[in-house]
C-alpha positions as CSV (number, residue, x, y, z in Angstrom):
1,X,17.6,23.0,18.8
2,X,19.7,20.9,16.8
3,X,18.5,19.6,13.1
4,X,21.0,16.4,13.3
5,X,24.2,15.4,15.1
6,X,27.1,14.7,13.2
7,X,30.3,12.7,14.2
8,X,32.9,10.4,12.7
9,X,33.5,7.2,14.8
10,X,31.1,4.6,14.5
11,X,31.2,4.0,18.2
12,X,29.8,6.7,18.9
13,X,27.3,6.7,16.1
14,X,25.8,3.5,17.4
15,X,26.0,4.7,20.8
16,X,24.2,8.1,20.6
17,X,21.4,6.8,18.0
18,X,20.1,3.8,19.7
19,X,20.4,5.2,23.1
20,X,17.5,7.4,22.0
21,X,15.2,4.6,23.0
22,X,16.8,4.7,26.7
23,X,15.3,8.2,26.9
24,X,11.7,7.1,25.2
25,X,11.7,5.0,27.9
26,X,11.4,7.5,30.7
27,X,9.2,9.5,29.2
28,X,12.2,12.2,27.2
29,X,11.4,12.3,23.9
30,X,15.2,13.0,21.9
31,X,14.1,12.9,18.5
32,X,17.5,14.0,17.0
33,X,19.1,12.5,13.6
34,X,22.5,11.1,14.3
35,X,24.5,10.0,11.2
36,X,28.0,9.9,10.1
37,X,29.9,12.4,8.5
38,X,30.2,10.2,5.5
39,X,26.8,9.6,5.1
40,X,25.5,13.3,5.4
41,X,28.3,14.5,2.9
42,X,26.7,11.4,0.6
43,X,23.6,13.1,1.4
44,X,24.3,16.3,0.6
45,X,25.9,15.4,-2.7
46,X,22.7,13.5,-4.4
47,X,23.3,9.7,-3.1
48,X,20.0,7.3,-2.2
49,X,19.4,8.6,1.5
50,X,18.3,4.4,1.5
51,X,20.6,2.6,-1.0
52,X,23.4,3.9,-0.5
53,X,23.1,6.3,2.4
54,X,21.7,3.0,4.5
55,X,19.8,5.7,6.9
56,X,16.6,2.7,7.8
57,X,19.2,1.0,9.9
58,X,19.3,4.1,12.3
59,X,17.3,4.0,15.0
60,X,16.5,7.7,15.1
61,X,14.3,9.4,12.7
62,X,16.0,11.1,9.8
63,X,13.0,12.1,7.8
64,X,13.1,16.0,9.1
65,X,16.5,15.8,8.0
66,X,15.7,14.9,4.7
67,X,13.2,17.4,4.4
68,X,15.3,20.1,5.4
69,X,17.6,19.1,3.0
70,X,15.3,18.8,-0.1
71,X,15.0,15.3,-0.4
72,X,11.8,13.1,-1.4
73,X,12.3,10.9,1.4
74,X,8.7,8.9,0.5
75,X,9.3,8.7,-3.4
76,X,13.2,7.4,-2.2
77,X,11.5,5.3,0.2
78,X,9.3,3.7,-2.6
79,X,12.2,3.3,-4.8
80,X,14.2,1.2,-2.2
81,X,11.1,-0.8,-1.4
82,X,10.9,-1.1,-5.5
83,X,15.0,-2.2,-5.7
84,X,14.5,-4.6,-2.5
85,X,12.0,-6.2,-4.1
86,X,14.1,-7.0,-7.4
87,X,17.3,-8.4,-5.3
88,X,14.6,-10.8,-3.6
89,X,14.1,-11.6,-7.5
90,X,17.7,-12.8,-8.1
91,X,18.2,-9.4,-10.3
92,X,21.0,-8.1,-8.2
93,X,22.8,-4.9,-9.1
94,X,26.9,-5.2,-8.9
95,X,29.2,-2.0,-9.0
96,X,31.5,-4.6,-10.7
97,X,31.6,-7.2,-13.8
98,X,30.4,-10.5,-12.1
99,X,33.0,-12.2,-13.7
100,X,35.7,-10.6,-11.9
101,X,34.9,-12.1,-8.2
102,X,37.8,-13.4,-6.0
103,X,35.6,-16.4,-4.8
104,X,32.4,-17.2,-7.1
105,X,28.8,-16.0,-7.3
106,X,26.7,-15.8,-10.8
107,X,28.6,-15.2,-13.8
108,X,32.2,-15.9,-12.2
109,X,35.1,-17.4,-14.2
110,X,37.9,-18.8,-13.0
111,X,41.1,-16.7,-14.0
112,X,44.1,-18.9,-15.4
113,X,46.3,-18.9,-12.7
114,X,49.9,-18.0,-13.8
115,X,52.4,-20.9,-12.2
């Protein structure tokens, strides 16, 4: 038995984690993690299985997974639930200065275009 599928196109990704459901359906019960590459590499080197990992938009269950691989996946959990609550609040986290947005958003200043 396998402890998660891994692949690399996003086609496929999509394809083979949501047609889990197909098989709840009948009655076959495929509970198998399918993630990315990317994402299980992020994994695997320390990044938010939530945040930044994004793993609640999968369909199949990845908490074994996390298990397996160490990870607090209810204290994580909380801390998402925690930073989801604080971007409702307007406090947004940026990996950039504000300022430096192409279009706008809080805190941006037009740049002096040079003519």
């Amino acid at each position: 038995n396998s402890d998660v599928m891994i692949g690399h196109d996003t086609g496929c990704i999509t394809t083979l984690d949501k047609n889990q459901w197909i098989g709840q359906a009948e009655g076959k019960n495929y509970d198998l993690p399918v993630i990315a590459d990317v994402q299980f590499a992020a994994l695997v080197c320390g990044a938010h299985p939530y945040k930044i990992v994004q793993s609640h938009w999968h369909a199949s269950s990845t908490e074994k997974l996390f298990e397996k691989l160490g990870i607090d996946w209810q204290a994580k959990k909380v801390e998402f639930e925690q930073y989801l609550k604080q971007v409702e609040a307007g406090n947004q986290e940026n990996l950039y200065d504000p300022r430096r947005r192409i279009t706008g958003g809080p805190g941006f200043q037009k740049q002096e275009q040079i003519t």
